[in-house]
C-alpha positions as CSV (number, residue, x, y, z in Angstrom):
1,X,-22.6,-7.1,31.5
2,X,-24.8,-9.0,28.9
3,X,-22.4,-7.0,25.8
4,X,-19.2,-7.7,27.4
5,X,-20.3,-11.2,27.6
6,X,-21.3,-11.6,23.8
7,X,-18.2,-9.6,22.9
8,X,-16.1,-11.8,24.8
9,X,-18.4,-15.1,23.2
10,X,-18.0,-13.5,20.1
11,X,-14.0,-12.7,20.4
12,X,-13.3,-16.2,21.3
13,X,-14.9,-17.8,18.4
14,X,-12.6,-15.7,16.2
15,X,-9.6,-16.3,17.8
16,X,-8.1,-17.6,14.9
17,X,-8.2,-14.3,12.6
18,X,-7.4,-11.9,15.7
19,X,-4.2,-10.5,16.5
20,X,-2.0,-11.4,19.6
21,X,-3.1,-9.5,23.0
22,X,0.0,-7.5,22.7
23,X,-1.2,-5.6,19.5
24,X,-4.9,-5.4,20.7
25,X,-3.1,-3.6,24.1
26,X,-2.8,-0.4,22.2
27,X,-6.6,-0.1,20.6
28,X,-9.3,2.0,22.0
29,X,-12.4,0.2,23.2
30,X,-14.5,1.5,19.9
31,X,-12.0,0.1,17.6
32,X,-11.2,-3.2,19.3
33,X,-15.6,-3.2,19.4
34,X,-15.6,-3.0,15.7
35,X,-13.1,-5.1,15.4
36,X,-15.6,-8.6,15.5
37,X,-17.4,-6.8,12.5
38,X,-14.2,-6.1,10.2
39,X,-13.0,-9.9,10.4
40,X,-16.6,-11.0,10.1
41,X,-17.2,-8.9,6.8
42,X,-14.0,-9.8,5.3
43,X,-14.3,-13.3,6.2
44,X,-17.8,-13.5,4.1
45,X,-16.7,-11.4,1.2
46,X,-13.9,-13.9,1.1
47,X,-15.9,-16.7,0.7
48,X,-18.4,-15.2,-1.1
49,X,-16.4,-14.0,-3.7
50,X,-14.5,-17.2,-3.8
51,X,-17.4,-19.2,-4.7
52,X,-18.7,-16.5,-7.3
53,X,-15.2,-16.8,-9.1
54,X,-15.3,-20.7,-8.9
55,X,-18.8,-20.5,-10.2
56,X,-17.7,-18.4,-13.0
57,X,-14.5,-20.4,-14.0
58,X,-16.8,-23.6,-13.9
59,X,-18.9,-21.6,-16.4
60,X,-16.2,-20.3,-18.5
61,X,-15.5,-16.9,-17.7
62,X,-12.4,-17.0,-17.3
63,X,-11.7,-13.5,-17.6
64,X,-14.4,-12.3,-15.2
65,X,-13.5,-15.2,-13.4
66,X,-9.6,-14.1,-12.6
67,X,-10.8,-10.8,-11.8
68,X,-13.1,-12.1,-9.4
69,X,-10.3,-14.3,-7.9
70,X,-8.1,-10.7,-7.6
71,X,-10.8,-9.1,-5.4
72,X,-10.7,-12.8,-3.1
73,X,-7.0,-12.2,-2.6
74,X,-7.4,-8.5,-1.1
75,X,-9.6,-9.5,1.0
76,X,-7.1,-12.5,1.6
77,X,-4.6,-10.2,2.4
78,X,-6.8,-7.7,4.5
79,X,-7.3,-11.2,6.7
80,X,-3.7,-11.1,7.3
81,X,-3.0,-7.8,7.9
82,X,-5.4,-7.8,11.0
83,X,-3.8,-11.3,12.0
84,X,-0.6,-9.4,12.5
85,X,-1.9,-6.2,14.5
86,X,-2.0,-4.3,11.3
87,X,-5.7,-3.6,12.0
88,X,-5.9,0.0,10.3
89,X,-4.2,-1.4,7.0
90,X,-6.3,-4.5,6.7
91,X,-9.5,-2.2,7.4
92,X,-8.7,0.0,4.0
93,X,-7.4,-3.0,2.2
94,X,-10.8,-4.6,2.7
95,X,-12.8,-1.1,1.4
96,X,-9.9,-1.1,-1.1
97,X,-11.5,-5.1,-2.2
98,X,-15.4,-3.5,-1.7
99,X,-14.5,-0.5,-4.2
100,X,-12.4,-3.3,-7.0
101,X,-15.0,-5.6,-6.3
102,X,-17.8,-2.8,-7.4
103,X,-15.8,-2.2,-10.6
104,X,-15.7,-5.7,-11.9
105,X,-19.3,-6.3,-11.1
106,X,-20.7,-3.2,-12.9
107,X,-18.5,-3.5,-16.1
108,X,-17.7,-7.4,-16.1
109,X,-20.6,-9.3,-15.4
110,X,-21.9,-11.5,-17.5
111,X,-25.7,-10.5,-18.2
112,X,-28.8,-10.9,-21.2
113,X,-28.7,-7.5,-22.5
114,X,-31.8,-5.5,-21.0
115,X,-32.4,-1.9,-19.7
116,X,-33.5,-2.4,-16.8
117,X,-30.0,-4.3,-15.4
118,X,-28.9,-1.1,-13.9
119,X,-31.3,-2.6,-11.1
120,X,-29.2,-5.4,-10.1
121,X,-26.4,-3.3,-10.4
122,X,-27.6,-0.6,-8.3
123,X,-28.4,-3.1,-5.4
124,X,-24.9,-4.5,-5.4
125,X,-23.2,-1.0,-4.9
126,X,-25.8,-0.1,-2.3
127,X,-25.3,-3.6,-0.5
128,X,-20.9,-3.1,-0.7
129,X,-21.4,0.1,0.9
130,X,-23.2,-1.2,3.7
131,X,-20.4,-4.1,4.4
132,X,-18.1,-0.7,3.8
133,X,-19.9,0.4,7.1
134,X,-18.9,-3.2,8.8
135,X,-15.4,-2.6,7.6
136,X,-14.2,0.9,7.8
137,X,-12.7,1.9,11.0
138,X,-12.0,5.8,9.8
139,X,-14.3,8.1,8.0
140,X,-12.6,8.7,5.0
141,X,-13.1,5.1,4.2
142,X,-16.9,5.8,3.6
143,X,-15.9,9.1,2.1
144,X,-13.4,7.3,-0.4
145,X,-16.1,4.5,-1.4
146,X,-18.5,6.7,-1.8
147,X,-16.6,8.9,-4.2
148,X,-15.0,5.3,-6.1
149,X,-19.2,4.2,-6.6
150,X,-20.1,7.5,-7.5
151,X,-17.9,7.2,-10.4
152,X,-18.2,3.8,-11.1
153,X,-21.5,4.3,-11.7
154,X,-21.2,7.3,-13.8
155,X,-18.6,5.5,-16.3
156,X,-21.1,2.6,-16.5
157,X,-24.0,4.7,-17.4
158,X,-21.6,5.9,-20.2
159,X,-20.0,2.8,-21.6
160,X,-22.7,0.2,-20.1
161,X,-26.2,1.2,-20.0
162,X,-26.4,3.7,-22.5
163,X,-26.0,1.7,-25.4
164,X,-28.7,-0.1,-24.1
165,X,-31.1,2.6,-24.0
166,X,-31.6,3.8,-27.8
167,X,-34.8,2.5,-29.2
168,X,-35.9,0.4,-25.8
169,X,-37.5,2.4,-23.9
170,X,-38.4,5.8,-22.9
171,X,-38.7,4.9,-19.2
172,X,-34.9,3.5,-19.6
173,X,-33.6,7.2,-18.0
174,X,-35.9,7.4,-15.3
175,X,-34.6,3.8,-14.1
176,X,-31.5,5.1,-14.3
177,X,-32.4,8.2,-12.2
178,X,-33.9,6.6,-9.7
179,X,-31.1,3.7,-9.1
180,X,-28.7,6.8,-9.5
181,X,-30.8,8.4,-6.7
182,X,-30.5,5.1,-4.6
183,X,-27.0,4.4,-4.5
184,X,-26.4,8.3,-3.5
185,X,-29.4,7.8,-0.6
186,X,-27.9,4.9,0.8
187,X,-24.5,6.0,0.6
188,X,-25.5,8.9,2.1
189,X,-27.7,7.0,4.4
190,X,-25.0,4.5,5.5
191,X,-22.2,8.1,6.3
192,X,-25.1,9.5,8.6
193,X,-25.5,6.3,10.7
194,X,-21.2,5.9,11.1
195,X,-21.3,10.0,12.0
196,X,-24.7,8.7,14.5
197,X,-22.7,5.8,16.1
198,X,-19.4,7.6,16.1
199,X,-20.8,10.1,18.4
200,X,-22.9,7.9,20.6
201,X,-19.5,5.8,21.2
202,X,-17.3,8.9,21.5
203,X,-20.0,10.1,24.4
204,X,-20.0,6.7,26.0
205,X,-16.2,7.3,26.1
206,X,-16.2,10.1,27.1
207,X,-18.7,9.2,30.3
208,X,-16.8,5.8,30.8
209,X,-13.5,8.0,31.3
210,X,-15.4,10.2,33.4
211,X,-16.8,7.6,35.5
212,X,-12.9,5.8,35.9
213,X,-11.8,8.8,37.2
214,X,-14.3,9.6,40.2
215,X,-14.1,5.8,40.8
216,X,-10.4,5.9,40.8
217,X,-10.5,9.2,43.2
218,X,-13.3,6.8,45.5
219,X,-10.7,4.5,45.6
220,X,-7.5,7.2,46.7
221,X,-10.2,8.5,49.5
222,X,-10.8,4.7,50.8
223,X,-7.6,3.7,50.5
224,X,-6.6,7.4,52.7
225,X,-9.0,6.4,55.1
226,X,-7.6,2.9,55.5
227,X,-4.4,4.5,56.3
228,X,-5.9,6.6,58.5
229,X,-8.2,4.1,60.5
230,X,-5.0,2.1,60.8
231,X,-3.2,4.2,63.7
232,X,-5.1,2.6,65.9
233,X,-2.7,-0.7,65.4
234,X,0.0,1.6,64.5
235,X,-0.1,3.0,68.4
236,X,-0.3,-0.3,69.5
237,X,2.7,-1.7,67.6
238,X,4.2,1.7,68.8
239,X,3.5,0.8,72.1
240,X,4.6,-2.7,71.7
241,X,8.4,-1.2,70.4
242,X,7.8,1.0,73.3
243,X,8.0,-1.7,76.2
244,X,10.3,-3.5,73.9
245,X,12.6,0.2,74.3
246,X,12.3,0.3,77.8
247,X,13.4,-3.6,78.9
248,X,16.5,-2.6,76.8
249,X,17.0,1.0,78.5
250,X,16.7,-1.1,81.7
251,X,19.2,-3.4,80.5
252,X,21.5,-0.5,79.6
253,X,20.9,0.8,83.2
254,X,22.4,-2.2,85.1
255,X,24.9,-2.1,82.1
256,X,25.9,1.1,82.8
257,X,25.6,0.8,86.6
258,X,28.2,-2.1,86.4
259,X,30.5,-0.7,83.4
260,X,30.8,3.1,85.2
261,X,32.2,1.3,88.1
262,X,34.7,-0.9,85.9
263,X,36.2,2.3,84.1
264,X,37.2,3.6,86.9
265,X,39.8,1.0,87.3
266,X,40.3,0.9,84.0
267,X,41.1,4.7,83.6
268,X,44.2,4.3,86.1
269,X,45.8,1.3,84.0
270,X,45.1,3.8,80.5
271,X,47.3,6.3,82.7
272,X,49.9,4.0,82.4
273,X,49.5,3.1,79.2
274,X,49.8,6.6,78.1
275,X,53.1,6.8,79.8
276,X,54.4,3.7,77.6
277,X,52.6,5.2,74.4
278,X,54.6,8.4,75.2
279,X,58.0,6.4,75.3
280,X,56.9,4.0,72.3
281,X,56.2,7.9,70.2
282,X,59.9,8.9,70.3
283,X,61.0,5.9,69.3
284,X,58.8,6.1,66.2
285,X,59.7,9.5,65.4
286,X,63.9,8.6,65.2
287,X,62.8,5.6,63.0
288,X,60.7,7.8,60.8
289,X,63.6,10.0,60.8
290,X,65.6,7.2,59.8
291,X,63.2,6.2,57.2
292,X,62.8,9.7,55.7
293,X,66.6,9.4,54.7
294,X,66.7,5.9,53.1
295,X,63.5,6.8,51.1
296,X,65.4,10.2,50.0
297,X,68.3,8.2,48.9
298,X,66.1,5.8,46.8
299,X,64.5,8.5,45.0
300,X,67.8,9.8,43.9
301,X,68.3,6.5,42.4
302,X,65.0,6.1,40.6
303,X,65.9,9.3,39.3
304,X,69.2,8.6,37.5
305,X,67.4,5.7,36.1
306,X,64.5,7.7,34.9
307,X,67.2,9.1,33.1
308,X,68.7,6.2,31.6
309,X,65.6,4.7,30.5
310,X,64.5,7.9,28.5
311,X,68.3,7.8,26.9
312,X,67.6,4.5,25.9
313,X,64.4,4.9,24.4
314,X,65.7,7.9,22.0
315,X,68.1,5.1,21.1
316,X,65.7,2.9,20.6
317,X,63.7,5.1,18.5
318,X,66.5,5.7,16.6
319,X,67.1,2.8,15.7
320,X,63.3,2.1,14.8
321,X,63.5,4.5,12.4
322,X,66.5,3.2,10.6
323,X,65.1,-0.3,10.1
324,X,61.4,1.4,8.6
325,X,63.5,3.0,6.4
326,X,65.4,-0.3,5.7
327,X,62.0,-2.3,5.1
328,X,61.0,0.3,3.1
329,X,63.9,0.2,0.6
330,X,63.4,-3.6,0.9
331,X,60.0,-3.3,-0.1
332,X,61.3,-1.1,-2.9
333,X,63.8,-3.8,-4.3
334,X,61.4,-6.6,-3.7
335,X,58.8,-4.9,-5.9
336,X,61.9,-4.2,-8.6
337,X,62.7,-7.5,-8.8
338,X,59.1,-8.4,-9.3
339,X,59.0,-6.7,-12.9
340,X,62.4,-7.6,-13.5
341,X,60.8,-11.4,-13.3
342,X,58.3,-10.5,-15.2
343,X,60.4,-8.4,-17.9
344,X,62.6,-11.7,-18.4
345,X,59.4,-13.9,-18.5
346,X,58.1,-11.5,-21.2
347,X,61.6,-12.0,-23.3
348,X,60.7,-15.8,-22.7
349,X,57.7,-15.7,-24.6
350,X,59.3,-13.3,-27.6
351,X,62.3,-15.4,-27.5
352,X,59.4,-18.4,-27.8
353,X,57.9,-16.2,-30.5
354,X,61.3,-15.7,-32.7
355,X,62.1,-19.4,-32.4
356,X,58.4,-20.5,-33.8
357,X,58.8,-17.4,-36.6
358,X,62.7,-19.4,-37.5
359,X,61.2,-22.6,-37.8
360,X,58.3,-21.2,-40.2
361,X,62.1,-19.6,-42.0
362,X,63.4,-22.9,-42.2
363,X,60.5,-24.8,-43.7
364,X,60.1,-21.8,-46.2
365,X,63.8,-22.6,-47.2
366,X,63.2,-26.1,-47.3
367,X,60.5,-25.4,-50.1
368,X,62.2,-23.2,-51.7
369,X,65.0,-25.2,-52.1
370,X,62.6,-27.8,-53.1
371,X,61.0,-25.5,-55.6
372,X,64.5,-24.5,-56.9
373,X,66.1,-28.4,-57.8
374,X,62.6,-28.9,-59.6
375,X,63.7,-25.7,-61.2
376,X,66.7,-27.3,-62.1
377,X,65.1,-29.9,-63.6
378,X,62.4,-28.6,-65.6
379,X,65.2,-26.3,-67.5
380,X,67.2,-29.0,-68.1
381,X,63.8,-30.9,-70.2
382,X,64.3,-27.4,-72.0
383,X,67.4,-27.5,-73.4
384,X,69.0,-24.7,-74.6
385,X,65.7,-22.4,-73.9
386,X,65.7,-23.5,-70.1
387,X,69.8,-22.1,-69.4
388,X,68.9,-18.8,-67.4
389,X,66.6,-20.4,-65.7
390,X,68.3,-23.1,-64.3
391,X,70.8,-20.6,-63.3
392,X,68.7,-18.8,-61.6
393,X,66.4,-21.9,-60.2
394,X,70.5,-22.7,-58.7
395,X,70.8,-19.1,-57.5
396,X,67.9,-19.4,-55.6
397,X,68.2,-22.8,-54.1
398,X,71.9,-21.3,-52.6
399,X,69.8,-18.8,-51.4
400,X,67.7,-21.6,-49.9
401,X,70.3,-23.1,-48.6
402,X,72.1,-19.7,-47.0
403,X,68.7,-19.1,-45.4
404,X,68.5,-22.3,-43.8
405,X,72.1,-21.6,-42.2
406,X,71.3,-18.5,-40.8
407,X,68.2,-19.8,-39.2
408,X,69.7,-22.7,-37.6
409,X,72.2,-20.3,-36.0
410,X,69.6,-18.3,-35.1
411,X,68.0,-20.9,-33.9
412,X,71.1,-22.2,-31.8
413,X,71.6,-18.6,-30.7
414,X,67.6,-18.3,-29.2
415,X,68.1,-22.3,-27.3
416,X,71.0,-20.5,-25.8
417,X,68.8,-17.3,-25.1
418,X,66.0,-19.1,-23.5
419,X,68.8,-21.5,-21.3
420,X,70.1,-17.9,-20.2
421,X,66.9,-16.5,-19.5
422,X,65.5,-19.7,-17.1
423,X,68.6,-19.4,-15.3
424,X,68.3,-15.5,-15.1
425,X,64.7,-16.1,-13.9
426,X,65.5,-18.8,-11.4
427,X,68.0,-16.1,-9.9
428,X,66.4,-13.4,-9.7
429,X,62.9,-15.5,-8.5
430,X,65.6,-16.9,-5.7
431,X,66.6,-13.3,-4.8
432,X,63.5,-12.2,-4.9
433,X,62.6,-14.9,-1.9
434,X,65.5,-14.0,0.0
435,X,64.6,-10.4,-0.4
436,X,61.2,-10.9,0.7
437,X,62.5,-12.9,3.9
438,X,64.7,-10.3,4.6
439,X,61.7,-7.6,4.8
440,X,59.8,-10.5,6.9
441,X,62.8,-10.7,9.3
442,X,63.2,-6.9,9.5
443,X,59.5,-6.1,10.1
444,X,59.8,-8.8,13.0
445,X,62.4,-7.0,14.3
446,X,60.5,-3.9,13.9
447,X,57.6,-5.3,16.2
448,X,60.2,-6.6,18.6
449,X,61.5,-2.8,18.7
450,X,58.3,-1.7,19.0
451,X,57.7,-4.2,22.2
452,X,60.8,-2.7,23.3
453,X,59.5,0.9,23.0
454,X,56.3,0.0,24.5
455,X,57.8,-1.8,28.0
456,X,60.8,0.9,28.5
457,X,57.5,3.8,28.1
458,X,55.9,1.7,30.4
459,X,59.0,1.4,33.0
460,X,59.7,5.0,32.7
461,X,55.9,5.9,33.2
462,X,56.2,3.4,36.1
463,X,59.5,4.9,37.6
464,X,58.1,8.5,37.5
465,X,55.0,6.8,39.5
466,X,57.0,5.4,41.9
467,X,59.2,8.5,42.2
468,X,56.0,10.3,43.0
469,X,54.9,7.5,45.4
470,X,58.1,7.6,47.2
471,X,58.2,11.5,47.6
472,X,54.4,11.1,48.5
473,X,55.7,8.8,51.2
474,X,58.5,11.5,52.4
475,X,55.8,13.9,53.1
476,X,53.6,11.4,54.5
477,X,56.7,10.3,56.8
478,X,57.3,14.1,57.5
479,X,53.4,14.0,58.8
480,X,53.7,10.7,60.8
481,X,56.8,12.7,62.6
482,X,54.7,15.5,63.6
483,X,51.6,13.5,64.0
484,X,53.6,11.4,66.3
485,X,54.7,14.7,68.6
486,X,51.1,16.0,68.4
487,X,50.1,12.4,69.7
488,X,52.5,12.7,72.4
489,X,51.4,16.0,73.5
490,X,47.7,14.4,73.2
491,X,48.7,11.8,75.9
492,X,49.7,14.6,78.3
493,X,46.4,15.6,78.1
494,X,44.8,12.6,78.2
495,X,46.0,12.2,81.7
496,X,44.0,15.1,82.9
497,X,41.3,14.0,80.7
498,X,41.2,10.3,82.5
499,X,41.3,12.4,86.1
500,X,37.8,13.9,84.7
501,X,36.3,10.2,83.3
502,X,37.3,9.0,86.7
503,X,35.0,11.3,88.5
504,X,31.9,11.7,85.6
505,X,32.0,7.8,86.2
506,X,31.1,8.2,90.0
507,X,28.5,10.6,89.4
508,X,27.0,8.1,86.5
509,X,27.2,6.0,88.7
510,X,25.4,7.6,91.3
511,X,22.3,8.7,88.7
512,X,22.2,5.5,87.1
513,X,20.3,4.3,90.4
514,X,17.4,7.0,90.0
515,X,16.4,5.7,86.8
516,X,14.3,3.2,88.3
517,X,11.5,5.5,88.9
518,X,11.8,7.2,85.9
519,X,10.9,3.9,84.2
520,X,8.3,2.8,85.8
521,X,6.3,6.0,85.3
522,X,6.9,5.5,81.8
523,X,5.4,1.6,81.9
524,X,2.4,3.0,83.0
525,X,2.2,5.4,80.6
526,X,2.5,2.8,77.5
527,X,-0.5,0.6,80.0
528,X,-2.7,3.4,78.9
529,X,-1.4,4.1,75.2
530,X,-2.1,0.3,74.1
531,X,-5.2,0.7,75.6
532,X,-6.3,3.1,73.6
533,X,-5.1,2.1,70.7
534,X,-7.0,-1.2,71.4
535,X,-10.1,0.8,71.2
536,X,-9.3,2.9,67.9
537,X,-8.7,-0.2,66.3
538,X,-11.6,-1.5,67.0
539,X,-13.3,1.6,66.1
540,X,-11.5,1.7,62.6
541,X,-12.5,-1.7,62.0
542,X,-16.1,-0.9,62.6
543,X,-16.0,2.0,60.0
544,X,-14.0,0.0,57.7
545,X,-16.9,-2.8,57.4
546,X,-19.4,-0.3,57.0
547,X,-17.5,1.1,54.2
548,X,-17.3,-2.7,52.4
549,X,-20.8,-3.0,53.2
């Protein structure tokens, strides 16, 4: 009681680094015992680490300082992993942290260059592997660190110590042997106490599971005997519905007493009713008759509709199938007419093209024409020497001036192009629209088709429903016309049968009266039953507090 107590102390005060109830639901009792110990050792490697890399940044190691700060976060994270249920990850996150932490101490550490550091080194290792034991929830995870120091320390004695060693000391190797030999012992060490404790808690289990179950089968055999030392109060409540019983059979005595003598009035007016029941029969089986023959007539009608509607809906269908077709020539046209407006938009934009390319024409004329009078006028400060050129320089202006002609006719003729082309565009872009309405209006009518297909399926599913109600209802009128003859052949009996009830109500009568007796025999009899069950209660409850006690 004095564990459970400090475990419960002890849970409580880490409340805040604990998972929710839910996730602890679903740990064994080892675990969720260990658990304390894994938040506890992360918790202090946390903060002991954190104020070894602060220490270090605040003397300038900054690079053994980060490094530091990377082994604080993994434990950090090994924190939150267990806050969230994760208990198993944050467990080999924080050996994961121990093994990192090893690493950076061994090869990292700041330190006056000596052989016999391998000391200080040694003692760390030997010290993470016994937090490793406060940590590690699996095996393996003293297995793994082991393995991960092992080789750290290997590596160190290689790139660390050994440097150290030549020309110090001749006693340098044995320190090294024997802090080798220490961090293997106390590995080893620390593995043989988890295998020790792992089997003393799997044997406390074991006998705790053991002990549960006889207690639980205690328990079954109690709560049996309960049950059992109950009938005591059971016969007594039996006993109690019992007398409860026979007030009501004595009720149904004078009942019956009073209600034999009432039917045998009651059976002579039933003999006349039967004779009116009789009469009101044939009359019901010439209107069924009747009703057989309307209902026969109806059908036939349904029928020829049944017909109609399915002649209708081929029509129908028909039709449907002309209009898709229609939308999708429609759809056709209006995705013609679409390029067509874009064809004539392209021939816009050459037309747009020729017109710039004139106008470049035109101002080359102008130039040249230009070019040509200066032409002139240069061969005419020649003289005689300048003659063939001025006729040429005059050749070329007329050719200047042609040019300029036929580009402000082909300019004329492209205004009138581009005038033909937006009205073309407008046109088409118009019929386009109305196209696309069209195929809008047609698909609408489609749908309504559709609607139309779906209600006359419907009426003719409903019509061949009906037609099967109503023949359902001929055969039922054909059974109501024989049930109604059987019923009448039933009352003829029935007569017979009433002469009987008239008599078997005397004779109830008569043996109603010797129930008396009968009943008080059995009042004495539940006398005696609630007094013994009066004293088997008692006697259960006797054994019951000698049970508590």
């Amino acid at each position: 009681m004095a564990d459970s107590a400090d475990f419960s102390e002890m849970f409580s005060k880490l409340g805040f680094f604990l998972p929710e109830a839910e996730a602890l639901s679903t740990v064994s009792h080892r675990d969720k015992a260990k658990l304390p110990y894994l938040v506890v050792g992360t918790l202090v490697c946390t903060i002991m680490f954190f104020l070894l890399a602060a220490s270090l940044f605040f003397q300038k190691f900054y690079m053994m300082s980060g490094l530091v700060f990377t082994a604080v976060a993994e434990f950090s994270v090994a924190l939150g992993l267990v806050k969230k249920g994760r208990i198993f990850a944050g467990s080999y996150l924080s050996t994961a942290g121990l093994i990192v932490s090893c690493a950076i101490v061994v090869f990292f550490a700041p330190y006056y260059p000596t052989a016999l550091i391998c000391y200080r080194n040694a003692f760390f290792v030997v010290m993470m592997a016994l937090v490793n034991q406060l940590v590690s929830f699996k095996r393996h995870q003293l297995y793994a660190y082991f393995a991960a120091s092992v080789f750290i320390w290997i590596i160190a004695i290689l790139t660390v110590f050994k440097p150290l060693y030549n020309g110090v000391s001749s006693d340098a190797w044995g320190n090294i042997f024997i802090n080798s030999m220490a961090l293997v012992i106390g590995n080893l060490l620390v593995m043989i106490l988890n295998s020790f404790s792992f089997k003393i808690t799997s044997k406390v289990e074991e006998d705790e599971k053991q002990i549960q179950e006889h207690l639980n089968k205690i328990l079954a055999v109690v709560e049996e005997s309960k049950e059992g030392l109950n009938i005591g109060q059971q016969l007594s409540e039996s006993a109690d519905t019992a007398s409860r019983s026979l007030s009501r059979i004595e009720e149904f005595s004078r009942y019956l007493t009073k209600e034999s003598s009432t039917l045998s009035s009651e059976t002579l007016i039933v003999k006349h009713s039967g004779e009116e029941i009789s009469q009101q029969a044939s009359n019901m089986r010439n209107s069924v008759q009747s009703q057989t023959d309307s209902i026969s007539q109806t059908s036939a009608a349904m029928t020829e509709m049944s017909s109609n509607i399915q002649t209708i809906s081929k029509i129908a269908s028909a039709q449907k199938t002309g209009m898709d077709a229609i939308v999708s020539s429609l759809e056709s046209q209006r995705s013609l007419l679409s390029d067509l407006v874009q064809q004539v938009g392209n021939v816009k934009k050459s037309s747009d093209g020729i017109s710039a390319f004139v106008s470049t024409i035109d101002d080359i004329s102008s130039q040249t024409g230009l070019l040509a009078m200066n032409a002139s006028i240069e061969a005419a400060h020649a003289g005689e020497y300048g003659k063939g050129f001025s006729v040429i320089a005059q050749e070329i202006r007329k050719l200047s001036e042609e040019t300029t002609r036929s580009a402000a006719k082909i300019s004329d003729s492209l205004k009138d192009n581009v005038e033909i082309v937006h009205s073309a565009t407008g046109a088409v872009s118009r019929f386009a629209t109305y196209m696309e309405q069209s195929a809008a209006d047609m698909r609408t009518t489609l749908d309504a088709i559709e609607e139309i297909l779906s209600g006359i399926s419907e009426m003719s599913q409903g019509t061949q429903e009906v037609m099967v109600s109503l023949q359902k209802i001929v055969d039922e009128s054909n059974n109501n016309a024989g049930m109604v003859d059987t019923v009448a052949e039933k009352i003829e009996t029935q007569k017979t049968s009433l002469e009987h009830i008239s008599g078997f109500a005397t004779a109830v009568n008569e043996r109603a009266g010797s129930l008396d007796g009968i009943l008080m025999e059995i009042q004495i009899a539940i006398a005696m039953i609630q007094r013994y069950a009066s004293e088997n209660s008692i006697v259960g409850e006797r054994i019951s507090n000698a049970l508590k006690d």
